[in-house]
C-alpha angles and dihedrals in degrees: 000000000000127000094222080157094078103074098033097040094114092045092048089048099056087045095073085069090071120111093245095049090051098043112039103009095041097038097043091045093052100040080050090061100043128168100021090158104138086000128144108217131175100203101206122206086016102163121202090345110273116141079028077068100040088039085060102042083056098066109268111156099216128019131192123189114197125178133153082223106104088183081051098045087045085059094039087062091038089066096037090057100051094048114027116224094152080243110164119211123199115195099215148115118260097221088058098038122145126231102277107179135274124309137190094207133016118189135171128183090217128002120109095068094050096083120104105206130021090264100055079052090060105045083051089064097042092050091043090040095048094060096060131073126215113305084025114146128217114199132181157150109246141177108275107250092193108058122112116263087223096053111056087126151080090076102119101102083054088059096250150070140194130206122194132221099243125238096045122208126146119311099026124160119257131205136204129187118195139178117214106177107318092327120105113213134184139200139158140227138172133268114224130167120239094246090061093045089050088045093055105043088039083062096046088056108273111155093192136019126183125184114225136209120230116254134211131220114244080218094071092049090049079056107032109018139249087272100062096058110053098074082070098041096044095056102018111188088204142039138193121252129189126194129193135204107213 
């Protein structure tokens, strides 16, 4: 896998300010997550360590940041050293991750979908799947499957657009484009079909999978409007997914 981070950490970061990312992704995310109160949690593709952070401040007992980023994982401890969580962070590829312990609950704003091939994909699930015990949860934000390949537009207002390799079949680029600022910033992930998703975590060891639809702080429509909203949520370019161990 690339490390396409690297170069773009700062601007990503910035990006989560957005109101986007704070109403739907944030909220959704969170309220995906729940009750983390005494909870361990390895927070995978986390960036440069924000809902680590969040995750923290909520009351998890244990927190673990991994990324394959090294320049995320730089600003992850830099955070973490200006302002002290007893959050750990761990550089490293999923698909290669070590046995890190045991963990109630594992969660990642973005991975999945990062693999380039079906294998990657699978090795993804086993290495998320072997860290959690029976009645363990995996949550994230994924790539909508189910999205129309014509219609990866109409994004723009939101501060960002995507573009899809046709025709698309398991494993096609895509490709975002974000504004952080005045800074226009790029990075790519990987279409699969859910099918392809639920085949893989079935075989890593995932007893139940649901598919989630995003949700949307009342607080944004209280700033925003109801109007503004419903370009993303008409046409949402990603979806929540939880996993369980039985």
């Amino acid at each position: 896998m690339s490390t396409q981070y690297d170069s773009i950490a700062e601007h990503y970061r910035r990006s989560k300010t957005s109101p986007l990312r704070t109403y739907i992704e944030a909220y959704t995310f969170l309220q995906f997550a729940g009750d983390v109160r005494g909870k361990r949690v390895l927070d995978l593709a986390c960036g440069e360590g924000f809902y680590s952070r969040q995750l923290k401040s909520l009351g998890a007992a244990r927190v673990v940041g991994v990324d394959i980023s090294a320049e995320m994982i730089r600003l992850a401890e830099d955070q973490e050293a200006a302002e002290p969580q007893g959050i750990e962070y761990v550089c490293a590829d999923v698909c290669e991750l070590d046995n890190l312990g045991e963990f109630d609950l594992v969660v990642a704003a973005y991975l999945l979908h990062y693999a380039a091939s079906e294998n990657e994909l699978r090795r993804m699930c086993i290495n998320v799947r072997k860290h959690l015990p029976a009645g363990g949860r995996f949550i994230t934000l994924n790539e909508n499957p189910n999205q129309s390949a014509n219609d990866y537009r109409g994004y723009e207002q939101y501060g960002f657009n995507k573009t899809v390799e046709v025709p698309r079949v398991d494993g096609s680029l895509i490709t975002y484009w974000m504004v952080a600022g005045r800074e226009l910033f790029k990075f790519e992930a990987h279409h699969f079909a859910q099918s392809t998703y639920e085949t893989a975590l079935q075989d890593a060891g995932f007893s139940s999978i649901s598919w989630q639809p995003l949700q949307l702080d009342p607080q944004g429509v209280t700033e925003h409007g109801n109007d503004y909203w419903q370009e993303y949520l008409r046409n949402p370019p990603v979806v929540g997914l939880e996993c369980r161990v039985s």
